[in-house]
LUMSE-47937 format. One record per residue (C-alpha): residue in three letters; z, y, x. Coordinates in pm, whole numbers, plus 32768, in hexadecimal, padded with zeros to 4 digits. Each point is the difference from the previous one (the first is absolute). Example, Ala and Ser with C-alpha at 12.3 -4.5 7.8 and 13.67 -1.06 7.14 Angstrom:
# LUMSE-47937
ala830C7E3E84CEser7FBE81588089
# end
This chain:
# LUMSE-47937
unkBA8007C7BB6Bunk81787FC47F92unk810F80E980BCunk814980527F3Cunk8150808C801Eunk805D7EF580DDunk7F32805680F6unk806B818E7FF0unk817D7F9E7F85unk81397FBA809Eunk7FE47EA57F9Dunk819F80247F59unk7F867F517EC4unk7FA97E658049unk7F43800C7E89unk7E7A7FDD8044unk7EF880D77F62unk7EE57FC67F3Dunk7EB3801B80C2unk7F1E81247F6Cunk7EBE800E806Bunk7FF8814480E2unk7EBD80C4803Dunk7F6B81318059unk7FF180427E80unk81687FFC7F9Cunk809D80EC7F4Eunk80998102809Dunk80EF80FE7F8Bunk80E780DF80B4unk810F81077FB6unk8081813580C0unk812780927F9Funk807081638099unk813F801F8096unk80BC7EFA7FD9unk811B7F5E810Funk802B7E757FD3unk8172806D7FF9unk800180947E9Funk7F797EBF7F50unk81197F2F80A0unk81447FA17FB6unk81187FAB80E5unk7F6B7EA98068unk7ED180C78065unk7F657F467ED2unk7F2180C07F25unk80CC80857EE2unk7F877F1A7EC4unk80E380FC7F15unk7F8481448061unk7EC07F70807Cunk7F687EF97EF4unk7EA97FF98058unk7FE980388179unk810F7EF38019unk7F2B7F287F12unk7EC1803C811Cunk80D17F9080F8unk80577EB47F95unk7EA27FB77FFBunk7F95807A810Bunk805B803A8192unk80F181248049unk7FCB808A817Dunk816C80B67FDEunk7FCE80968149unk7EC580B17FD6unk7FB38138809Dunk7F3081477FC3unk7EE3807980CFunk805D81707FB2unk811380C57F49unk7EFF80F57F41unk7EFD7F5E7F13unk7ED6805B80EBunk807E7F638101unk80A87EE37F35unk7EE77F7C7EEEunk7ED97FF080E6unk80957F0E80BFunk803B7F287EFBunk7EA280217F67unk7F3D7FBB8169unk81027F2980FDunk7FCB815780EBunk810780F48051unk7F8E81507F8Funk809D8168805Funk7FF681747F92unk7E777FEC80B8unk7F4B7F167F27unk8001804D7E8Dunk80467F0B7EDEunk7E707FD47FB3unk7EF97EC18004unk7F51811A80F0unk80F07FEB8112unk809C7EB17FB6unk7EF87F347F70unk80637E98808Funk810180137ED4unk802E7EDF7EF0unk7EFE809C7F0Eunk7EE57FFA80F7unk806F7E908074unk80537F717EBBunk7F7880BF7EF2unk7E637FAD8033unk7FC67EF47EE8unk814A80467F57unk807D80DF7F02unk80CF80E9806Funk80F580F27F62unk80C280D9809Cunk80EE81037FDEunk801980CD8148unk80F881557F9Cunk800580B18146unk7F0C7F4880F2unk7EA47FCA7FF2unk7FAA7E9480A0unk7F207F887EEDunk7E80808C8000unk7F5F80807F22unk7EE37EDD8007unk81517F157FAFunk80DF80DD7F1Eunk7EFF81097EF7unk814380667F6Dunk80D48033811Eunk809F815E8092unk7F288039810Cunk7F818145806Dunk816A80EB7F71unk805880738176unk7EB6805E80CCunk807580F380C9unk81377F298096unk7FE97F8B816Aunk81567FB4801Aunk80907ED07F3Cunk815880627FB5unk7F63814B7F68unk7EB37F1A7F47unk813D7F487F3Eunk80E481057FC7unk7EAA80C17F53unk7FAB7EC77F31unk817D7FBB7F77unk802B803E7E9Cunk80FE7F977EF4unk7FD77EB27FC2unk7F137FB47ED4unk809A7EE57F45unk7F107FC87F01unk7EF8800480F7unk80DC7ED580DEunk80487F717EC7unk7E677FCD7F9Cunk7FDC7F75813Eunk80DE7EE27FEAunk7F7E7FC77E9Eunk7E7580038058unk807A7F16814Cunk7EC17F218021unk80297E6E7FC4unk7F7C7ECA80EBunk7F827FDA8149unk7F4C80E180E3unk811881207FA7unk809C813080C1unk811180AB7F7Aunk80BE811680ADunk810880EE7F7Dunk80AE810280A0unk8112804E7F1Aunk80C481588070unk815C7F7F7FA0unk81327FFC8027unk7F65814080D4unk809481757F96unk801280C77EFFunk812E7F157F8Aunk7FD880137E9Cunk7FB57E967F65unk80E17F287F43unk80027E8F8019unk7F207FD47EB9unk7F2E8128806Cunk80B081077F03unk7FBE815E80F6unk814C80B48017unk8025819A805Cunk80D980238143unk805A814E7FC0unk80B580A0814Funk80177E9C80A4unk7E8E7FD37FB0unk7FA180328174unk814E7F9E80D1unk7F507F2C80FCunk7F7880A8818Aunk7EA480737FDCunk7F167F848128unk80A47FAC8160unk8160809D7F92unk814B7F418013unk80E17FC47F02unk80E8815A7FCEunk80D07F8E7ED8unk81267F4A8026unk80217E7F7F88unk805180077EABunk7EBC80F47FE6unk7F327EF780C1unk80997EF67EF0unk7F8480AA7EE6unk7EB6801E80ACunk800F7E7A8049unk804A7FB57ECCunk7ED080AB7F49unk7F397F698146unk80747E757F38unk7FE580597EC7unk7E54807C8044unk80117EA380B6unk80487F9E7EE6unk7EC5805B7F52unk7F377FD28113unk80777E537FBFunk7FC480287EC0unk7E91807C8059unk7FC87EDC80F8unk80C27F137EE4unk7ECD807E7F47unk7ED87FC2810Cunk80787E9B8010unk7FED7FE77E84unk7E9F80778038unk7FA57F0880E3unk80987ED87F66unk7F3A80247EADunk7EC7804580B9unk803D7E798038unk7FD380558183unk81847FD58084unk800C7EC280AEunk7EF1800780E6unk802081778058unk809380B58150unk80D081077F66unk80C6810C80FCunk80EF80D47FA8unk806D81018116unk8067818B8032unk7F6E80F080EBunk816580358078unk816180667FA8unk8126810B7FBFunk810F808280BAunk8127804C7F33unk80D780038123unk80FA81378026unk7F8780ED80E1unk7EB77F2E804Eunk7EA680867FB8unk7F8B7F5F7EC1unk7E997F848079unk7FC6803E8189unk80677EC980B2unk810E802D8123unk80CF7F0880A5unk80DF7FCA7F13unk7F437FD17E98unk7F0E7F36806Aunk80757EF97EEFunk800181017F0Dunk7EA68096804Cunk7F247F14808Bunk80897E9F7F5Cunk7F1D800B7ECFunk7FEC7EEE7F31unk7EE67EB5801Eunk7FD57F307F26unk7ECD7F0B7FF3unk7FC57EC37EFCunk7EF27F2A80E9unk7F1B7F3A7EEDunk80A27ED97F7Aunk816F80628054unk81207FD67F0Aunk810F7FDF80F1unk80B0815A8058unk80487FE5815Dunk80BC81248108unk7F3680298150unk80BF80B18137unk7EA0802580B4unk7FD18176808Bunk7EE1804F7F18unk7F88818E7FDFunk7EEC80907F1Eunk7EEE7FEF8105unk803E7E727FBCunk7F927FF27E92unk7E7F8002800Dunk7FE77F238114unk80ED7ED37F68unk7F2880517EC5unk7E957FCC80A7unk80BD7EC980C1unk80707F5A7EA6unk7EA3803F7F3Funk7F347F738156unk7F52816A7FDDunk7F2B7FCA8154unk7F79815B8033unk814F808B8049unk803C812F80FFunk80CD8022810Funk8137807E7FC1unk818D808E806Cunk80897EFC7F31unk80117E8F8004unk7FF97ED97EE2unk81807FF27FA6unk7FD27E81809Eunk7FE480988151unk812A80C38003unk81587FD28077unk8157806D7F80unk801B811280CAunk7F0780EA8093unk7FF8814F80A7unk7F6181207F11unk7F8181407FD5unk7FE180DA7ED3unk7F5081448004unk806681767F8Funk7FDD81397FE0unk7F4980C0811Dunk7F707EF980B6unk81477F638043unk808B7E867FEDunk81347F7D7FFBunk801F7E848097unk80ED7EE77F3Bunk80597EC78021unk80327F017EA8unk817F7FD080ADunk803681967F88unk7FA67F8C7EBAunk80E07EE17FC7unk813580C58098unk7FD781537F31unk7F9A7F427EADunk814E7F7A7FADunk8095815B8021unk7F0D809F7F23unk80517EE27EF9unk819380428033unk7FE781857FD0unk7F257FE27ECAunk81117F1C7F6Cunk812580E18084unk7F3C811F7F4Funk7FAC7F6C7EC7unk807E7EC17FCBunk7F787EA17FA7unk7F7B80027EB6unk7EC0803D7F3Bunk7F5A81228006unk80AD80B97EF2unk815D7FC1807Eunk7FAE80B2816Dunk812080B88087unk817780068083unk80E07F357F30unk7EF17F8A7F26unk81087F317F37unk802C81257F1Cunk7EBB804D7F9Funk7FF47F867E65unk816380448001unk80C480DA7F10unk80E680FC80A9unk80E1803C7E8Cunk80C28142803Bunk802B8081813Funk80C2814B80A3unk7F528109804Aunk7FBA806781A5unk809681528034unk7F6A80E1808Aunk7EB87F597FD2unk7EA080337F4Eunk7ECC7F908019unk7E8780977F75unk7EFC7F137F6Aunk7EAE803780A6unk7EF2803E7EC5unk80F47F977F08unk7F0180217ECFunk7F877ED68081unk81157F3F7F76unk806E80E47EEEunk7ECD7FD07F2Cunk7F2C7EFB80BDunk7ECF7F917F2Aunk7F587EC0809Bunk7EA280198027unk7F347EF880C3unk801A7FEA81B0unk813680DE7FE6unk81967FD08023unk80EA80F58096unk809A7EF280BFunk808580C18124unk812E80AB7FB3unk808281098116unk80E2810E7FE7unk80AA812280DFunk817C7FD18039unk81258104804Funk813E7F978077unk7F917EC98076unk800D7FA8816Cunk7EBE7F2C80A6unk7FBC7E977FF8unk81087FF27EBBunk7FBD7EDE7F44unk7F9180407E6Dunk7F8A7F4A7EEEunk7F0C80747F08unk80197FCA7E76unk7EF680077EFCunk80937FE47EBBunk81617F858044unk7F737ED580FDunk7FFF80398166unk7E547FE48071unk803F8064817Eunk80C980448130unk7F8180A4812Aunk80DE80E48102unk8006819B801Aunk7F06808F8117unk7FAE817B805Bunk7EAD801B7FBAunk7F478185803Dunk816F809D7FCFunk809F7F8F7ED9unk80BC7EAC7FDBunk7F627EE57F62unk7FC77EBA7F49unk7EFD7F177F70unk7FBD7ED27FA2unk7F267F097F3Bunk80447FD37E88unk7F507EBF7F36unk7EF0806E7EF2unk80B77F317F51unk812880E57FBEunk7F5081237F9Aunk7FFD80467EAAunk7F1A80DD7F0Funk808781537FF1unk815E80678089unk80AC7F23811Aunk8163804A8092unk80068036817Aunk81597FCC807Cunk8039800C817Funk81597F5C808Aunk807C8006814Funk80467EA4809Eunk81828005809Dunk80677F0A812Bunk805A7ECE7F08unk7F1C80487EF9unk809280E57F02unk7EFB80E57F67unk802F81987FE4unk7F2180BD7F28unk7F5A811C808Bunk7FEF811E7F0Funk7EA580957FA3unk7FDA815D8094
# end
């Protein structure tokens, strides 16, 4: 049996594939990131953002890109099910082979080898995964509650062992659920931790909306890219792992999230409304079909409930289930929907809402924070690695740098940079414009937001600009046309 991405494409590339023999015993591998909107890998073509982005963007010039993808829920128990079984699942049915056993371990993993790496559900047996997490919440009946008990820190040594023990040839199952770019916010692009220090925890816990004003929300969106950041260079490194097993070319690789973010002022940051649907329930999918080299953009109206089906359609499994979903074949480019949420509720959607709130999302992100990479994010990035020279002081002005040991006498020790650099400001009216300075070169420019009382700023500063022992912090204020005022330490 030979099916390929033409079959499951858009057909926009005329260049023809290479047949790979496809068969029940194909490698399989698939990725779920944790909240992540398709709007913060793209740029303003809606293209995935090669510069910020390297190795997602790589993925997806190899493989089919369903840019108008959709969630099944906006909380994780409600969201990865789905994608693991091609059934909608709510807050009734927990995350466990028990109550969902027609899953893809139980119809694919028989005769293979699988290895998984399930964080907060529990889909895989026992019989199919010895080494698994099964068995940490017994006394949940609710699933929102069975995930929230099971959700830890993530453990990257333990993620990072999995990729590296990733199992090579046919007759393979490989399934990671990788909790990132998901809160606590506190990973660098590389993977260098950083403290956060007032800011640490800025974002809405649970159903809340948004309470800080934009420029807060920007600094929040900006540590939301740069995790995305290490979360690419994580699936940059599953790839790797993949390609040297010798296994690439005739393996189905997908690449998806559960769902998305909100960073939308005034919006809740994870319960879908009408409204940020794009930005909560337009996860990325990404799948490479055996054989394909081709990249190739698909409008079809896929959702997660979609995935195993189109998976047991490509291999010819023949003992497949029934399902919610459909082979991505069947489907059409636009398609009435339904995500569930908290409480038993649902809230219907159509693909259209996607496609007219995406571009929105992609135009405030760059009105927030510019176009560059990921360590030039912010208003007028054109300054950052900039010298301001001398400069007049602000009257009446000062600011306070939060934990300023940090910088006075940093020592670099492994997994560790104090990269965000926040501060409280007096005399300084919100949403002011300021620039940031680490040893006479300008590393950052957010805007002031009241955050818990006191006026505030942060922003990002590059590893690379932190120096053993004492660094200079010097804050400036960012006038109409430019010209820089230094802001006197308190």
């Amino acid at each position: 049996m030979v099916l390929g991405p033409r079959l499951f494409g858009t057909g926009s590339s005329g260049a023809a594939e290479p047949a790979v023999e496809v068969d029940p015993t194909t490698p399989v591998v698939l990725i779920i990131l944790d909240e992540l909107p398709s709007s913060t890998l793209m740029n303003a073509d809606q293209e995935i953002d090669a510069n910020r982005y390297p190795n997602i963007a790589s993925f997806s010039s190899q493989s089919t890109w369903y840019r108008n993808n959709a969630a099944a829920g906006d909380f994780t128990a409600w969201a990865v099910p789905p994608i693991l079984t091609g059934n909608h699942a709510d807050a009734q049915i927990l995350p466990t082979s028990d109550a969902q056993p027609d899953n893809i371990f139980n119809l694919l993993g028989p005769g293979r080898k699988v290895h998984s790496h399930e964080e907060v559900t529990e889909l895989c047996s026992r019989a199919l995964c010895p080494d698994g997490h099964q068995g940490e919440a017994p006394d949940e009946t609710d699933s929102g509650e069975f995930v929230k008990a099971k959700f830890k820190l993530i453990n990257i040594p333990e993620i990072n062992r999995w990729i590296g023990t990733m199992p090579a040839g046919g007759r393979t199952l490989s399934v990671l659920h990788l909790i990132l770019p998901h809160e606590p916010l506190q990973y660098l692009p590389k993977g260098q931790k950083y403290p956060g220090g007032p800011l640490y925890f800025t974002v809405p816990r649970n159903h809340s909306a948004w309470s800080i004003s934009d420029a807060g929300i920007s600094l929040a969106q900006q540590r939301h890219m740069m995790q995305v950041g290490y979360a690419d260079r994580l699936v940059g490194r599953v790839m790797k792992k993949i390609r040297s097993n010798g296994a690439w070319d005739r393996s189905m690789v997908v690449l998806t999230a559960d769902h998305g973010d909100s960073f939308g002022n005034g919006q809740p940051r994870r319960d879908a409304r009408p409204g940020n649907i794009a930005a909560t329930l337009n996860p990325p999918l990404m799948i490479k079909y055996p054989g394909q080299q081709t990249g190739e953009i698909s409008r079809k109206a896929t959702q997660a409930i979609d995935i195993v089906p189109t998976i047991a359609e490509v291999l010819g499994v023949k003992n497949m289930y029934s399902t919610d979903g459909q082979p991505i074949d069947q489907l059409s480019e636009d398609r009435e929907m339904f995500a569930n949420k908290y409480e038993m509720e649902k809230i219907n959607f159509s693909t259209s809402d996607i496609r007219a709130e995406r571009a929105g999302l992609v135009k405030t992100s760059e009105r927030r924070l510019g176009t560059s990479g990921l360590w030039k994010l912010g208003p007028q990035s054109e300054l950052i690695g900039t010298r301001p020279g001398r400069t007049r002081v602000l009257g009446g002005a000062s600011v306070t740098i939060d934990s300023p040991r940090r910088l006075v006498d940093y020592k670099p020790r492994a997994g560790y940079v104090p990269s965000l650099i926040s501060g409280e400001l007096t005399g300084v009216e919100a949403d002011q414009l300021v620039a940031v300075a680490v040893n006479g070169r300008i590393t950052g420019t957010t805007r002031t937001f009241t955050y818990e009382g006191p006026m505030r700023f942060g922003t990002m500063t590059s590893p690379s600009s932190i120096r053993r022992g004492a660094n200079r912090i010097t804050v400036y204020a960012v006038g109409p046309t430019g010209k820089l005022r230094r802001i006197s330490r308190a």
